[in-house]
C-alpha positions as a Python dict, from the first residue, in 0.01 Angstrom:
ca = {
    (1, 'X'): (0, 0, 0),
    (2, 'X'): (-320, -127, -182),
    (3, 'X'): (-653, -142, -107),
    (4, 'X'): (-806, -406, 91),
    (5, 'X'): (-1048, -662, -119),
    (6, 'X'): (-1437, -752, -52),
    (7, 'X'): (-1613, -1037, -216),
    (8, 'X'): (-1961, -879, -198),
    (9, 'X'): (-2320, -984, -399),
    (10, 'X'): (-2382, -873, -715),
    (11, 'X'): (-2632, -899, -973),
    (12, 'X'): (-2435, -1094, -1215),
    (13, 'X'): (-2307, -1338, -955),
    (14, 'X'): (-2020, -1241, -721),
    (15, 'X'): (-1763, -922, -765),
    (16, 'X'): (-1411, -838, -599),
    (17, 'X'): (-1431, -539, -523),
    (18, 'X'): (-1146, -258, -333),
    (19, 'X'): (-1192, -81, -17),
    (20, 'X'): (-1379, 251, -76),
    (21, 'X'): (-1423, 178, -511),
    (22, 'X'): (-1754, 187, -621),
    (23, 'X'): (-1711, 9, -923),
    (24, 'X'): (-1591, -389, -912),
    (25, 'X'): (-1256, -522, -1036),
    (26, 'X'): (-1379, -810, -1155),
    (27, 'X'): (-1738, -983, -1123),
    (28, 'X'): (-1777, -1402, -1146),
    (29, 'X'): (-2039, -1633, -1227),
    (30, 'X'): (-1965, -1778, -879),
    (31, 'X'): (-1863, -1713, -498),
    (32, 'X'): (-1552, -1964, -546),
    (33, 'X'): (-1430, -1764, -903),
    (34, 'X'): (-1467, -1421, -616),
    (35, 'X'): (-1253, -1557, -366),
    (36, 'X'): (-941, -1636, -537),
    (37, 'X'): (-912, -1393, -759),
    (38, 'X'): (-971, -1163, -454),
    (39, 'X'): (-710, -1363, -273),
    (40, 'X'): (-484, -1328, -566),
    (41, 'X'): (-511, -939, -541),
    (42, 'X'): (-493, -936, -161),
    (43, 'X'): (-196, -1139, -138),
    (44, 'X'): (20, -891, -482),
    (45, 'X'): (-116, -603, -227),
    (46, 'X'): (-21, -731, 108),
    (47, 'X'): (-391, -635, 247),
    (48, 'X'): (-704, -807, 337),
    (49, 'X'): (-953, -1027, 172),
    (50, 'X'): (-1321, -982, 326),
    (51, 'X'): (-1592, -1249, 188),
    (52, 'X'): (-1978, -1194, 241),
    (53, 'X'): (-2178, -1492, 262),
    (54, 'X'): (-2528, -1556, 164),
    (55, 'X'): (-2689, -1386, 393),
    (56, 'X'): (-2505, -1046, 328),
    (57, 'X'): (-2314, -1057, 629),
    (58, 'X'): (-1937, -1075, 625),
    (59, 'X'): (-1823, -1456, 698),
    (60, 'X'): (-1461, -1414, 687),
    (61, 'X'): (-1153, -1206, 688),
    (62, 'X'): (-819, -1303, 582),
    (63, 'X'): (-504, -1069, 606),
    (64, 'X'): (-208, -1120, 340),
    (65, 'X'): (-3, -805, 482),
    (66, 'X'): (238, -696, 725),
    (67, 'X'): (107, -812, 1089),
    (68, 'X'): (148, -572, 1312),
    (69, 'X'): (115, -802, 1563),
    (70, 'X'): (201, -1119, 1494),
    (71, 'X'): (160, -1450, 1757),
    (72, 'X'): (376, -1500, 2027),
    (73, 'X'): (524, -1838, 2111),
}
């Protein structure tokens, strides 16, 4: 299983970066450019996408793996 993906700040713009790697996969001139290609990765992993916003805190989380528990209806 991969590695889940953060869209974090960085001094060059925006990076994508994996859970727990302390170098980015790829940095972008913009927020936008961060977010798919860390979709992109999340979704060819089957793990999660976590975006910061502005203010450094994390906005939003989307999973592209296996839920473990799924809705009901």
């Amino acid at each position: 299983m991969g590695k889940n993906q953060f869209v974090v700040k960085h001094p060059n713009g925006w990076a994508v970066k994996g859970a727990g790697n302390e170098k980015a996969t790829r940095v972008t001139s913009t927020q936008k450019e961060a977010i798919n290609v860390g979709k992109t990765i999340a979704k060819n992993q089957g793990t999660e996408l976590t975006i910061q916003g502005m203010d450094g805190k994390f906005r939003q989380k989307d999973s592209y793996g296996k839920d473990n528990y799924p809705p009901k209806g």
